[in-house]
LUMZAMI-736580 format. One record per residue (C-alpha): residue in three letters; x, y, z. Coordinates in steps of 0.1 Angstrom, whole numbers, plus 5000, padded with zeros to 4 digits. Layout:
BEGIN
ALAXYZ/...
//
This chain:
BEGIN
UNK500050005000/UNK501450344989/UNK502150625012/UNK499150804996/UNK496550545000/UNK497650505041/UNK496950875044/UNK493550865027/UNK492850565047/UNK493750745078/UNK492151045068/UNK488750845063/UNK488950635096/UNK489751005116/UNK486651095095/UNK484250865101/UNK485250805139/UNK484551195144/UNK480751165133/UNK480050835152/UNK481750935179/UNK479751305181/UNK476551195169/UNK476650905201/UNK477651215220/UNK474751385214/UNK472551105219/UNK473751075254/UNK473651415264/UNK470851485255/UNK469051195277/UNK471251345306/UNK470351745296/UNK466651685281/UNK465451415299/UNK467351365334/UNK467751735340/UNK471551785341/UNK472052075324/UNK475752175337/UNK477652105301/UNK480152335311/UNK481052095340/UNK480551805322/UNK482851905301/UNK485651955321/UNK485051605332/UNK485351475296/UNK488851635293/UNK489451545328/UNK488651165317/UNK490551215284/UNK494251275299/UNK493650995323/UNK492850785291/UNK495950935271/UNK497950875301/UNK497050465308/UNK497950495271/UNK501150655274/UNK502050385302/UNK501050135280/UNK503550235253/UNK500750345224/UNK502150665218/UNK505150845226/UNK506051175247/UNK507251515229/UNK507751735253/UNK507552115234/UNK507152485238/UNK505552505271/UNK504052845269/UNK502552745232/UNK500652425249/UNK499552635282/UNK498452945257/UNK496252715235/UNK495052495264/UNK493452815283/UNK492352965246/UNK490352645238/UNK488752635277/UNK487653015271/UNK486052905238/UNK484252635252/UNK482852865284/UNK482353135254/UNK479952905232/UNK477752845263/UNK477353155272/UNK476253265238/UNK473752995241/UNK472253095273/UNK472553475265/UNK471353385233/UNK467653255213/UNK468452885198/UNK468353015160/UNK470853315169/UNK473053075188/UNK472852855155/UNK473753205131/UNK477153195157/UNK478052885148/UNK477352875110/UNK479653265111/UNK483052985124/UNK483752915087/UNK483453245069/UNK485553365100/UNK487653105097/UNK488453185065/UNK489053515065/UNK491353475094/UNK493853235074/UNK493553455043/UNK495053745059/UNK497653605083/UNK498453305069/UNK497953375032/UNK496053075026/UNK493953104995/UNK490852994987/UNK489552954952/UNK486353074937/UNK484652694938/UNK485352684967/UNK483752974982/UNK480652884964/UNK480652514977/UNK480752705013/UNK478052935006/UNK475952604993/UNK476752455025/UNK476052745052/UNK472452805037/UNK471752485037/UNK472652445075/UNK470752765081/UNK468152665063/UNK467552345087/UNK468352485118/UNK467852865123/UNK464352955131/UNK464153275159/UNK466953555157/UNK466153735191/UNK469454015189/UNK470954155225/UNK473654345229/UNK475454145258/UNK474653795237/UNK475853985203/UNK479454035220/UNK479353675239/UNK478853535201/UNK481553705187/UNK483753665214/UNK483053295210/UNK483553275169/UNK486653445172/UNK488053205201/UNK486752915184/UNK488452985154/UNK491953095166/UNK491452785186/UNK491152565156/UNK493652735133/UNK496452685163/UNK495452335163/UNK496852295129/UNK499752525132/UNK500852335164/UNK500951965149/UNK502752135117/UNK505452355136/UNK506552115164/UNK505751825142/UNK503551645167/UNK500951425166/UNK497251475172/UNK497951265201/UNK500551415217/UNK499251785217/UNK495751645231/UNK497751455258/UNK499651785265/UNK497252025264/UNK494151845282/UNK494851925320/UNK495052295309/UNK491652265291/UNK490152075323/UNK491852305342/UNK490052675331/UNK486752465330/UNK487252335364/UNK487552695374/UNK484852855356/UNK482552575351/UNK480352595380/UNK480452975378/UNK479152985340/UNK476852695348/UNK475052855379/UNK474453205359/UNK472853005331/UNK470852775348/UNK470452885381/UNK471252555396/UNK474152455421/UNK475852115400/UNK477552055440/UNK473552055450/UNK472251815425/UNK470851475428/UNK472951255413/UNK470850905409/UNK472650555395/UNK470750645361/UNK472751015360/UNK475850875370/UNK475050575342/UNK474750855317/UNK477351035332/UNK480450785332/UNK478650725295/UNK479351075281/UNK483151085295/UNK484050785279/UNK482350855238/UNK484351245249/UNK487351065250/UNK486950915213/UNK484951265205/UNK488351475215/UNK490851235204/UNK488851225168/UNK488651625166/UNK492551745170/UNK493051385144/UNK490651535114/UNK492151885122/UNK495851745120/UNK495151565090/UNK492851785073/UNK491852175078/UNK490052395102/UNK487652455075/UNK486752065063/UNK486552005102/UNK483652285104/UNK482552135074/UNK482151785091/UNK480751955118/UNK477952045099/UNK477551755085/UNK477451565119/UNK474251875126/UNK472151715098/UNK473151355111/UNK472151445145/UNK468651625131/UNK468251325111/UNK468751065143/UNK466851275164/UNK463651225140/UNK464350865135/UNK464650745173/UNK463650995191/UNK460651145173/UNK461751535175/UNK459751745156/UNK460551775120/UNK459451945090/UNK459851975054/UNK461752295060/UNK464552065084/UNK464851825052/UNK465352085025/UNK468352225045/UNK469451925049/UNK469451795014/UNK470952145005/UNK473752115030/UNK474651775019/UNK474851924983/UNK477152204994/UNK479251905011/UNK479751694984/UNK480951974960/UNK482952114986/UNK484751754989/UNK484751714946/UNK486152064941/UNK488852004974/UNK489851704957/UNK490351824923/UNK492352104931/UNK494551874951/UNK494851644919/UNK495951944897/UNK498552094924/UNK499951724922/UNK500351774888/UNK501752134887/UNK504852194886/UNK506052474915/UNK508252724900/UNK509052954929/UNK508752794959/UNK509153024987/UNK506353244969/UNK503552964971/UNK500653024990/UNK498752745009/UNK495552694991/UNK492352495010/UNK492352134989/UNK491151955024/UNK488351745010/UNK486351575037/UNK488051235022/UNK491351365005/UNK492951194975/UNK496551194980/UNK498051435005/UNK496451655032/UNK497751935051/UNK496951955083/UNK492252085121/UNK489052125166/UNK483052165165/UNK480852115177/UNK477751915165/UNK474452085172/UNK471851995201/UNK468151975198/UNK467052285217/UNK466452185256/UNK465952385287/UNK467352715283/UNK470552585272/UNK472552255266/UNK475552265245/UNK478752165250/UNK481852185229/UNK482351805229/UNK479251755209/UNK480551975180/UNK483451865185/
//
């Protein structure tokens, strides 16, 4: 097998364990948010990263990956940044109406790339833009209803796009200039993530909820659902910084949004959510976006294989990421949407 096919292979098991992994996610939460009451994502997920480590660590002992000790102010930096954005994206939920929240979320790509065109010169051709703008209307389309505007959830939102996306683009940096795996920067950077949540967590949690998570009633059925959710977050965070690493920040939003129709379709099927022809026009629009976006990714990847680079230093990166790549892949962290609960119920891990 040729070094080529191994990477697409890769690249399509790191694919595919992302949306199982989030769409189970999802499931789960939202029997312990929806249905049991435990609305304290913020908490829960400073448990998941908590419960990641330990997991990277047992495999560490075991010998399954190795150690690469790196710049320690890089790893503390983006550790903190990505615990800020996860805080960030529940408080733009709770400050927030459901469809505005949504809006937030869908604005991650456009931001995203913008904020690679200008610093890191990546380009991003005309196709490709399109195959986007295909995409984000189709997720809008299925999943934005009410845009209720405030000024304090307004600056929350965009607090939380820009966080999130910085966060996401240093994901990729990180594995490319230390030359680390997706393994090794989660194992590194975890206790700082659990850290800031563990710290803020019940803070944010009791202003959105106004619930103690030290006060609740923890039965055998939330602490089922509980230990449930830590262990699918450990495949859910592992899965997230390996599609980023081996893909783009972009595709990685991309799959996120693709792993929002999954989880509308799912929540029809088995759990009977309300759906209407509106949810299933989005979705069949977003899936169109999807697959162009991955066609036009992969055929500009085949034509730069075939160009010839005449000045080197003076290329620009381009975005050829296609959701399954066809030979090479540069190098992404979302978020999956939740059925609208109780004033609030997302959490990073299910996007992401």
């Amino acid at each position: 097998m040729s070094e080529g096919q191994k990477f697409q292979l890769g690249t399509v098991g790191a694919l595919s364990l992302s949306v199982v992994s989030s769409v189970s996610i999802v499931i789960c939460n939202k029997a312990l948010i929806s249905t049991l009451g435990f609305t304290f994502a913020t908490t829960l997920t400073s448990w998941h990263l908590l419960v990641t480590f330990c997991s990277l660590h047992v495999a560490l002992c075991l010998k399954l990956f190795e150690h690469k000790p790196f710049d320690a102010r890089a790893v503390m930096g983006f550790g903190i940044l990505n615990g800020i954005s996860i805080g960030l994206l529940n408080l733009s939920l709770g400050f927030n109406s459901v469809g505005f929240y949504q809006m937030t979320k869908l604005a991650i790509i456009p931001c995203t790339v913008l904020l690679e065109t200008l610093f890191f010169r990546k380009q991003f051709s005309r196709n490709i833009q399109l195959t986007l703008t295909v995409l984000l209307m189709g997720v809008g389309i299925a999943t934005v209803t009410d845009l209720q505007l405030n000024v304090m959830g307004s600056v929350l939102s965009l607090l939380a796009v820009l966080t999130t996306c910085v966060a996401q683009i240093m994901t990729n940096t990180i594995q490319k200039k230390f030359k680390v795996s997706s393994t090794q920067l989660l194992y590194q950077s975890c206790p700082y993530q659990a850290l800031t949540l563990f710290i803020v967590g019940p803070f944010l949690d009791g202003l959105l909820t106004n619930k103690n998570v030290f006060a609740f009633k923890y039965t055998p059925q939330v602490l089922f659902f509980i230990v449930l959710s830590c262990l699918i977050s450990v495949s859910v965070n592992f899965s997230t910084f390996l599609v980023i690493g081996k893909t783009s920040p972009v595709t990685y939003q991309v799959l996120g949004h693709l792993k929002t129709c999954l989880v509308l379709a799912f929540g029809y099927v088995l759990l009977r959510d309300p759906f209407s022809w509106r949810n299933i026009l989005g979705i069949l629009v977003a899936v169109v976006g999807m697959v162009l976006y991955s066609y036009c990714c992969t055929l500009e990847s085949q034509q730069k294989q075939i160009e010839v680079p005449v000045k080197l230093p003076e290329v620009k990166e381009s975005e050829t990421d296609p959701l399954i790549s066809a030979e090479n892949g540069t190098g992404i962290l979302a978020d999956v949407a939740v059925p609208k609960v109780p004033v609030w119920n997302s959490n990073k891990d299910l996007d992401a």
